[in-house]
PDB file with SEQRES, HELIX, SHEET and CRYST1 records, atoms N, CA, C and O in Angstrom:
SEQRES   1 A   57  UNK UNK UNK UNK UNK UNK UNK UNK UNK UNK UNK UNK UNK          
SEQRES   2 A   57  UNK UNK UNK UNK UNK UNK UNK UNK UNK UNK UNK UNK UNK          
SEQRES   3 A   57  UNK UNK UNK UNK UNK UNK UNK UNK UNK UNK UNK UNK UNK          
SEQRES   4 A   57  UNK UNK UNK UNK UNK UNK UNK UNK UNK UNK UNK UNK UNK          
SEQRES   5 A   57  UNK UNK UNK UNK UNK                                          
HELIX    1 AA1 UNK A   40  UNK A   48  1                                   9    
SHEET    1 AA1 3 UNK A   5  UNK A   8  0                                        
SHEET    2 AA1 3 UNK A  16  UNK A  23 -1                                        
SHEET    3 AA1 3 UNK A  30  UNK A  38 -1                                        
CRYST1    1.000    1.000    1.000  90.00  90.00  90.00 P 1           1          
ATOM      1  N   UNK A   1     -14.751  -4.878 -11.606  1.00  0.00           N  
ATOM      2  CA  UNK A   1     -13.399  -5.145 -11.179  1.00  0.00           C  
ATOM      3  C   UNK A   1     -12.426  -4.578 -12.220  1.00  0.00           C  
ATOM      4  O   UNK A   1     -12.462  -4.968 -13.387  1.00  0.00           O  
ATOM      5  N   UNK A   2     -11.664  -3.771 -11.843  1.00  0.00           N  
ATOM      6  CA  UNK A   2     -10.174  -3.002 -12.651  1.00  0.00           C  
ATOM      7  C   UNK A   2      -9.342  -4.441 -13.143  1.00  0.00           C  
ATOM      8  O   UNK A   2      -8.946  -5.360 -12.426  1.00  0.00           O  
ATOM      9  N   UNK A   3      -9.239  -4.292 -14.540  1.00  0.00           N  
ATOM     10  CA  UNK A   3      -8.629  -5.022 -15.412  1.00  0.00           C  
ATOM     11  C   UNK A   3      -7.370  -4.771 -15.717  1.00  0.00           C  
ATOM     12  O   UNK A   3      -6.626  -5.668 -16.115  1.00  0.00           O  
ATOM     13  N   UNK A   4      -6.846  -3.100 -15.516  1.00  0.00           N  
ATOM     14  CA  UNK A   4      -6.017  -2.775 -15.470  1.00  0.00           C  
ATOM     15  C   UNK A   4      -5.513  -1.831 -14.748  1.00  0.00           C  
ATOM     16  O   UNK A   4      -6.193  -0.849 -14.452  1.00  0.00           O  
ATOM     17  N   UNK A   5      -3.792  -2.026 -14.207  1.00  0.00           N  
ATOM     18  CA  UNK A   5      -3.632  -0.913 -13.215  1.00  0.00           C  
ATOM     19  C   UNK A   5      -2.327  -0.099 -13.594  1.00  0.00           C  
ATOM     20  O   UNK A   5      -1.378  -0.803 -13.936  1.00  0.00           O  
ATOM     21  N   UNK A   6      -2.125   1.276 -13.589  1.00  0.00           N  
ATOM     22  CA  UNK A   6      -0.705   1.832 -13.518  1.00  0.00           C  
ATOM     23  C   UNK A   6      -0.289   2.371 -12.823  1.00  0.00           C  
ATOM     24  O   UNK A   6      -1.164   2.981 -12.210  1.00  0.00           O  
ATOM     25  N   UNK A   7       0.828   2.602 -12.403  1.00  0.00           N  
ATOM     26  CA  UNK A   7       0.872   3.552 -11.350  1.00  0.00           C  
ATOM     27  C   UNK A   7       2.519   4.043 -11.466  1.00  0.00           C  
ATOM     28  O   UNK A   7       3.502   3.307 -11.553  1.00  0.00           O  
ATOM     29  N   UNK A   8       2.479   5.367 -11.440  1.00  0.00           N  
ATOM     30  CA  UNK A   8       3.513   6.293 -11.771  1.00  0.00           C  
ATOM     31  C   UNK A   8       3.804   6.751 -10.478  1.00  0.00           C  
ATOM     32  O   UNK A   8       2.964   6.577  -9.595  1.00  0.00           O  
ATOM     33  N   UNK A   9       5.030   7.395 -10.193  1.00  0.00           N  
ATOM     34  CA  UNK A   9       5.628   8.051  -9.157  1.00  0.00           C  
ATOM     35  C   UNK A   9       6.507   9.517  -9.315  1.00  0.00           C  
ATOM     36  O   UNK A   9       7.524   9.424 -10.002  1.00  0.00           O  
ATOM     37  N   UNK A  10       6.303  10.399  -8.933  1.00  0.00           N  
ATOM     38  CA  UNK A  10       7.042  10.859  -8.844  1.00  0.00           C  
ATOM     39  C   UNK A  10       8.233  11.848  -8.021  1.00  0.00           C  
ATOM     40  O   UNK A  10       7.786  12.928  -7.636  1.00  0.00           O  
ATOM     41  N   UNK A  11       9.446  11.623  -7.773  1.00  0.00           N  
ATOM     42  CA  UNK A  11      10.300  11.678  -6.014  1.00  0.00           C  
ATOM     43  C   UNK A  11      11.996  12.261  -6.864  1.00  0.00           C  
ATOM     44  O   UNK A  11      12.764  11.667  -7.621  1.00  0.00           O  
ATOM     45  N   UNK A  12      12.013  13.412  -6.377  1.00  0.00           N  
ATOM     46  CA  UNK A  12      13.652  13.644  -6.546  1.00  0.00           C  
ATOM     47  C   UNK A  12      14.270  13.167  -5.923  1.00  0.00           C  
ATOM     48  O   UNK A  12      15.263  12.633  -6.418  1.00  0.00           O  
ATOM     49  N   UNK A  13      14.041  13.083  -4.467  1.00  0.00           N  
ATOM     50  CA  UNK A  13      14.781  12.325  -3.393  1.00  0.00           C  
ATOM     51  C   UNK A  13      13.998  11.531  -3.006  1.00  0.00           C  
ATOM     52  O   UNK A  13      12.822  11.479  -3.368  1.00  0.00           O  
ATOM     53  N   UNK A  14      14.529  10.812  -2.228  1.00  0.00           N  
ATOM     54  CA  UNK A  14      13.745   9.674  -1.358  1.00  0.00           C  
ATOM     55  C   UNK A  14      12.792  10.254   0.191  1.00  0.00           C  
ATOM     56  O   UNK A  14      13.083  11.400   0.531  1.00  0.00           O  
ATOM     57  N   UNK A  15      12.147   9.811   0.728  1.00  0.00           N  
ATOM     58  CA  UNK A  15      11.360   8.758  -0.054  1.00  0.00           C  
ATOM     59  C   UNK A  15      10.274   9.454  -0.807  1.00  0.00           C  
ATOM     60  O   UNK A  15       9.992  10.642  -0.654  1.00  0.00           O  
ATOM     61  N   UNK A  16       9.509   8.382  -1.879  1.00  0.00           N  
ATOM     62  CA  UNK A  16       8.444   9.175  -2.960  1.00  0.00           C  
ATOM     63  C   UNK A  16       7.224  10.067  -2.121  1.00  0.00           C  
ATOM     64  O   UNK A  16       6.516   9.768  -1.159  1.00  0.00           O  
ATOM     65  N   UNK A  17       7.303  10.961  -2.729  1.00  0.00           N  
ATOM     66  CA  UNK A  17       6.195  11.856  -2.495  1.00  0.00           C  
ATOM     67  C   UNK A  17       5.107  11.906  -2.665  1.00  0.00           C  
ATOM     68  O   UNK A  17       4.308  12.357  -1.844  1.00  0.00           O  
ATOM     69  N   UNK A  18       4.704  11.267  -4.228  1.00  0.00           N  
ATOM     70  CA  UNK A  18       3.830  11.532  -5.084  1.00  0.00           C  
ATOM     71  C   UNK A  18       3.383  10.129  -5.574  1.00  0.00           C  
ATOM     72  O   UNK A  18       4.342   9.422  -5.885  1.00  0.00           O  
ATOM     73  N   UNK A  19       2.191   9.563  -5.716  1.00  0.00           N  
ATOM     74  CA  UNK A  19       1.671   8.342  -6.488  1.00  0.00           C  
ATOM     75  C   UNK A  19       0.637   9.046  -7.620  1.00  0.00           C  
ATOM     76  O   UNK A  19      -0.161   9.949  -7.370  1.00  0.00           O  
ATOM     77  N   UNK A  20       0.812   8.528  -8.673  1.00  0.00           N  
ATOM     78  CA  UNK A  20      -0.539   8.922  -9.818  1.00  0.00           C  
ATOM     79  C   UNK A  20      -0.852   7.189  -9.988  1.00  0.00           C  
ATOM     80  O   UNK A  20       0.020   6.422 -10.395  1.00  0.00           O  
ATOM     81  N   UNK A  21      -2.233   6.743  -9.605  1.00  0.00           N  
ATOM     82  CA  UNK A  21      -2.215   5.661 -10.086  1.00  0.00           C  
ATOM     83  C   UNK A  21      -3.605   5.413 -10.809  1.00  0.00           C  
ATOM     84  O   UNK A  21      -4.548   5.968 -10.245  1.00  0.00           O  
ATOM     85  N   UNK A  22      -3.886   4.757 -11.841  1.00  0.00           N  
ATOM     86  CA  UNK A  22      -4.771   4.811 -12.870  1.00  0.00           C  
ATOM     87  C   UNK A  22      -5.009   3.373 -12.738  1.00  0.00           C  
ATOM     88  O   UNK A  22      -4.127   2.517 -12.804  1.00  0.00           O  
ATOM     89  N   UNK A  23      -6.422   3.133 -12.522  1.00  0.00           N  
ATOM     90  CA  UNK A  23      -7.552   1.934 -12.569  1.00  0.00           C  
ATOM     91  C   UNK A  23      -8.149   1.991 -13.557  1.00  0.00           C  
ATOM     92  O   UNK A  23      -8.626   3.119 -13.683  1.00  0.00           O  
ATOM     93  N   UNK A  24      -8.513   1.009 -14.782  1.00  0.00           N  
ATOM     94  CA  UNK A  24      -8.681   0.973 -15.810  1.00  0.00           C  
ATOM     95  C   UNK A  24      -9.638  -0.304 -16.370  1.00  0.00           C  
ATOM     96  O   UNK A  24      -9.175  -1.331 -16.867  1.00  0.00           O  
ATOM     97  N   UNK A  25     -10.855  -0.057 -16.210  1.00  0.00           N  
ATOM     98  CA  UNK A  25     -11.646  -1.521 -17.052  1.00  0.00           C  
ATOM     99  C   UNK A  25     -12.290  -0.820 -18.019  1.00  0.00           C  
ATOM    100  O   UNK A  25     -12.647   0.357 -17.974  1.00  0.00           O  
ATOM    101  N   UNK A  26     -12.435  -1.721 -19.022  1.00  0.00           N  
ATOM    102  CA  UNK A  26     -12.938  -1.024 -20.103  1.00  0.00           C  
ATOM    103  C   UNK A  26     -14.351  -0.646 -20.134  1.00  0.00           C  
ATOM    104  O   UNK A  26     -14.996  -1.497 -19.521  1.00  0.00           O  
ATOM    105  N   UNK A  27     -15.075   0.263 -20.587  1.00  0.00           N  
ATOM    106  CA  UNK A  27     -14.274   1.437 -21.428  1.00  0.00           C  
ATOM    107  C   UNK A  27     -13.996   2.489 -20.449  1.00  0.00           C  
ATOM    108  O   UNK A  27     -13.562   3.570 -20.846  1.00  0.00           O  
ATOM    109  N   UNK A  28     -14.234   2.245 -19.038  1.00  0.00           N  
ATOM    110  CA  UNK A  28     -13.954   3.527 -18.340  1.00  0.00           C  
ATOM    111  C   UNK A  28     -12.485   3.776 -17.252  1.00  0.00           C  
ATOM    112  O   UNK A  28     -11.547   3.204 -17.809  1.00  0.00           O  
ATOM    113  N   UNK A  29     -12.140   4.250 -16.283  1.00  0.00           N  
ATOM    114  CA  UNK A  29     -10.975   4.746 -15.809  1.00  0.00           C  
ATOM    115  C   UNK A  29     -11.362   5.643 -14.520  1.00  0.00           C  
ATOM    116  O   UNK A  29     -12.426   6.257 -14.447  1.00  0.00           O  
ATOM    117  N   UNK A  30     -10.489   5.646 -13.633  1.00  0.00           N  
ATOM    118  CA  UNK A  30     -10.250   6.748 -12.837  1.00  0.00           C  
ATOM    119  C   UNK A  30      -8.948   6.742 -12.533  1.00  0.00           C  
ATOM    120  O   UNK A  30      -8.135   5.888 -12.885  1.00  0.00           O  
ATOM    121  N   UNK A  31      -8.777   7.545 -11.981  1.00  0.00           N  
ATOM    122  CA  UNK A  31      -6.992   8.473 -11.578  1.00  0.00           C  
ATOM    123  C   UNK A  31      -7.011   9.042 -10.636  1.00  0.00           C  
ATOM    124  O   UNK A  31      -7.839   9.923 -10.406  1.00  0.00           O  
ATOM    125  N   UNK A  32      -5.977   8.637  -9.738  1.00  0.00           N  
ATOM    126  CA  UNK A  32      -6.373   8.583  -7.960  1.00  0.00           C  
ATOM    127  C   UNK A  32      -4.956   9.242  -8.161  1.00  0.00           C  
ATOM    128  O   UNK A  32      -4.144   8.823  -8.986  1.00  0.00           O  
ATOM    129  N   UNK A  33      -4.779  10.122  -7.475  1.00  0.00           N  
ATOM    130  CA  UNK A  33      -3.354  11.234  -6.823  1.00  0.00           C  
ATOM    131  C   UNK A  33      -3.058  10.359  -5.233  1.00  0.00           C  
ATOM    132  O   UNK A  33      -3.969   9.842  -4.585  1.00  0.00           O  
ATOM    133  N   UNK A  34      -2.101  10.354  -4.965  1.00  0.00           N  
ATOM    134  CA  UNK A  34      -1.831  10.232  -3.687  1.00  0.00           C  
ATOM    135  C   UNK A  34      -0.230  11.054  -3.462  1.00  0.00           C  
ATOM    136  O   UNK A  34       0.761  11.072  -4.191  1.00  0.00           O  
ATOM    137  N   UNK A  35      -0.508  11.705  -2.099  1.00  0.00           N  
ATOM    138  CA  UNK A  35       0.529  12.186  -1.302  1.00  0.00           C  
ATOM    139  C   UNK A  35       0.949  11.284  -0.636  1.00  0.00           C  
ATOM    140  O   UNK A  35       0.003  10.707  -0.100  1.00  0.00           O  
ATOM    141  N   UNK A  36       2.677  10.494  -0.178  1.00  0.00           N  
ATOM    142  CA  UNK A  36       2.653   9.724   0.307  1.00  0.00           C  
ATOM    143  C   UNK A  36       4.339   9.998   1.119  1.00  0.00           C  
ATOM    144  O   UNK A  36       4.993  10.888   0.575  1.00  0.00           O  
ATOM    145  N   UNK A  37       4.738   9.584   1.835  1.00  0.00           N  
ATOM    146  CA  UNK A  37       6.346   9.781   3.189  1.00  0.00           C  
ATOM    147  C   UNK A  37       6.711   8.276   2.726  1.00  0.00           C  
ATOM    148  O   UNK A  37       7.304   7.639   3.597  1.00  0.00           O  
ATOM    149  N   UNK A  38       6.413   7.445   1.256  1.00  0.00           N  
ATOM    150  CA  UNK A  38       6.820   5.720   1.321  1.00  0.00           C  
ATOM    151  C   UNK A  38       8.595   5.782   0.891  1.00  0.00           C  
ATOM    152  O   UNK A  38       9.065   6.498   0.007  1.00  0.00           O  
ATOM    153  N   UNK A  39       9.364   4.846   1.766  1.00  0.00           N  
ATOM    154  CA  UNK A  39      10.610   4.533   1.191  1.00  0.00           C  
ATOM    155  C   UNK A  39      10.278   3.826  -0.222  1.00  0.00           C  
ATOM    156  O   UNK A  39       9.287   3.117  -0.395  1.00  0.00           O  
ATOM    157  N   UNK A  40      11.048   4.059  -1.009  1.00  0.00           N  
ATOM    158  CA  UNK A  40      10.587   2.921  -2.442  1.00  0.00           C  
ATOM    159  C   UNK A  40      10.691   1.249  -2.033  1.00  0.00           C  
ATOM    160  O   UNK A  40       9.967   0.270  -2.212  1.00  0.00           O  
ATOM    161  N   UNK A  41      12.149   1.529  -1.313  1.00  0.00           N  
ATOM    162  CA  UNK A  41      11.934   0.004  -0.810  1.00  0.00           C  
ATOM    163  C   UNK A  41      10.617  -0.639  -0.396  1.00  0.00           C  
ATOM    164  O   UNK A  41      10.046  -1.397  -1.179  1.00  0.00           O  
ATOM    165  N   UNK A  42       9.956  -0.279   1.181  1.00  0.00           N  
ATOM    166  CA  UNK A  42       8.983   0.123   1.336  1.00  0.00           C  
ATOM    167  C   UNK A  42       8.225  -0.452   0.118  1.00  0.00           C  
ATOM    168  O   UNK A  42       7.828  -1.617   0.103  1.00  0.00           O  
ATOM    169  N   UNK A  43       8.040   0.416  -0.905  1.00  0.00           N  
ATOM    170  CA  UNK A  43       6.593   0.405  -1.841  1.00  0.00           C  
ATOM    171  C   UNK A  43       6.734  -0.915  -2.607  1.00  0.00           C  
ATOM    172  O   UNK A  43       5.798  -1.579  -3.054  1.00  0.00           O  
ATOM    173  N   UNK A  44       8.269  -1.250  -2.708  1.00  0.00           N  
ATOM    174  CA  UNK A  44       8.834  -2.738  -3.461  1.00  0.00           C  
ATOM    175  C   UNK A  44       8.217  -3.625  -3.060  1.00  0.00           C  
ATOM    176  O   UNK A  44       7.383  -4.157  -3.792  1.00  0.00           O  
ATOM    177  N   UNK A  45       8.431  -4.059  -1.785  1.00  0.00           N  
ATOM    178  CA  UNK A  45       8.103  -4.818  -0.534  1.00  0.00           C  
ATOM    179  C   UNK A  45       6.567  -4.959  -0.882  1.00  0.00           C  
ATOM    180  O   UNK A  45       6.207  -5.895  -1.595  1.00  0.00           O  
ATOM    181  N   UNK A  46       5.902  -4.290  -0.523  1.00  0.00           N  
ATOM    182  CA  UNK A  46       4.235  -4.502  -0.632  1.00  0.00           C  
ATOM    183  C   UNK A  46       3.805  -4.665  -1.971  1.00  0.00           C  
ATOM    184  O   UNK A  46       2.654  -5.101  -1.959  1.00  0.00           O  
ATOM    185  N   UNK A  47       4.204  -4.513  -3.041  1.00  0.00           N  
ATOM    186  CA  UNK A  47       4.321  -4.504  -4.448  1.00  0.00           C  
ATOM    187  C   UNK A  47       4.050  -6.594  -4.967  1.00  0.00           C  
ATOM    188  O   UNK A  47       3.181  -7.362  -5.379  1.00  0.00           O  
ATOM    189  N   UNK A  48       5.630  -6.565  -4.508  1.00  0.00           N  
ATOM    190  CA  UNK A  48       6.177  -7.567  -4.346  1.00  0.00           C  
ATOM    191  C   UNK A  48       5.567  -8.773  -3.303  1.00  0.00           C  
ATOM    192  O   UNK A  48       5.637  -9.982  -3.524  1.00  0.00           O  
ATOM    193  N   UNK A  49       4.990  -8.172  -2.189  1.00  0.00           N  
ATOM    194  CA  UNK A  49       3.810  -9.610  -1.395  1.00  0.00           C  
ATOM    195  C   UNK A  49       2.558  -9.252  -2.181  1.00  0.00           C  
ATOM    196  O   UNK A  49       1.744 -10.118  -1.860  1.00  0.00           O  
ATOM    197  N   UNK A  50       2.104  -8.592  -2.867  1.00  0.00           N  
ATOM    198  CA  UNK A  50       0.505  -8.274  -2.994  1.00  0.00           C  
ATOM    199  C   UNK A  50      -0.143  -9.326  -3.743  1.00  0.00           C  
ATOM    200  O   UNK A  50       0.632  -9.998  -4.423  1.00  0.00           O  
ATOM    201  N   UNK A  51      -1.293  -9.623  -3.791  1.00  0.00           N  
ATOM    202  CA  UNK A  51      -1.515 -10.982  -4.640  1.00  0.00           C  
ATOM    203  C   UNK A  51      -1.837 -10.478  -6.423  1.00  0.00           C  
ATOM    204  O   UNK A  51      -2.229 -11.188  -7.349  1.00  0.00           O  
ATOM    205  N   UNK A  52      -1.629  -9.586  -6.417  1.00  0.00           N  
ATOM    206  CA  UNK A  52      -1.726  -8.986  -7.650  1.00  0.00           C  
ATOM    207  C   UNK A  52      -0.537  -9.205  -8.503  1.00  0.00           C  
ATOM    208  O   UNK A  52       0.633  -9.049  -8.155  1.00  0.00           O  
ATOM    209  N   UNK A  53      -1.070  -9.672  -9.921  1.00  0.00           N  
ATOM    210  CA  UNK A  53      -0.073  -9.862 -11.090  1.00  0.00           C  
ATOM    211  C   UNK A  53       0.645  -8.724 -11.656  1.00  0.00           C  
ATOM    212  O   UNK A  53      -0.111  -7.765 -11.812  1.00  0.00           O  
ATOM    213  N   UNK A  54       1.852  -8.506 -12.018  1.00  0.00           N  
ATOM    214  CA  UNK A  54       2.245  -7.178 -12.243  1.00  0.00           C  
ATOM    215  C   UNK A  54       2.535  -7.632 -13.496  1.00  0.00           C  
ATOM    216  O   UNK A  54       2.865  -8.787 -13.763  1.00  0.00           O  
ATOM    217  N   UNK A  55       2.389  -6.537 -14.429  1.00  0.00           N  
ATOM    218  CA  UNK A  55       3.842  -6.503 -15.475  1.00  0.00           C  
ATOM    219  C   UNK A  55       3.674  -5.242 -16.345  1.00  0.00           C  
ATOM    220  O   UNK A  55       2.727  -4.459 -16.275  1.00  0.00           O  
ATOM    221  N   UNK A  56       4.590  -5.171 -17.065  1.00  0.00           N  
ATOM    222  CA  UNK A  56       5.042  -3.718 -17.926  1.00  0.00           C  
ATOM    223  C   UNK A  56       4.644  -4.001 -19.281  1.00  0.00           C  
ATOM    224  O   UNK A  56       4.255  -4.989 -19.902  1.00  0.00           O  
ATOM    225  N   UNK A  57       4.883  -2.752 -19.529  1.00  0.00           N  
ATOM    226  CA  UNK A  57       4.495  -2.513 -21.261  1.00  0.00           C  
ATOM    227  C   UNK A  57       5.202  -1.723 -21.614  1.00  0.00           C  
ATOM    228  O   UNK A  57       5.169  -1.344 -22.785  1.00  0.00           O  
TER     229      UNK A  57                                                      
END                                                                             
């Protein structure tokens, strides 16, 4: 089970284009690309119900 998660975006305009998101248990990793048509709102929203703990560093 991934201990840790990140996930980057990147979108000049709306909505995001691009997901880089990185799964992380120690000591190993993978890095998943996604192409995506998501409003950010959108990505807030599901972010925001998911049962997953978030936070920053």
């Amino acid at each position: 089970m991934a201990t840790k998660f990140n996930c980057t975006f990147y979108s000049i305009k709306m909505p995001l284009k691009k997901l880089l998101l990185k799964v992380k248990s120690d000591p190993d990793f993978v890095v998943i690309g996604l192409k995506t048509n998501i409003l950010e709102s959108d990505f807030n929203k599901i972010i925001e119900n998911s049962t997953i703990k978030i936070s920053s560093n």
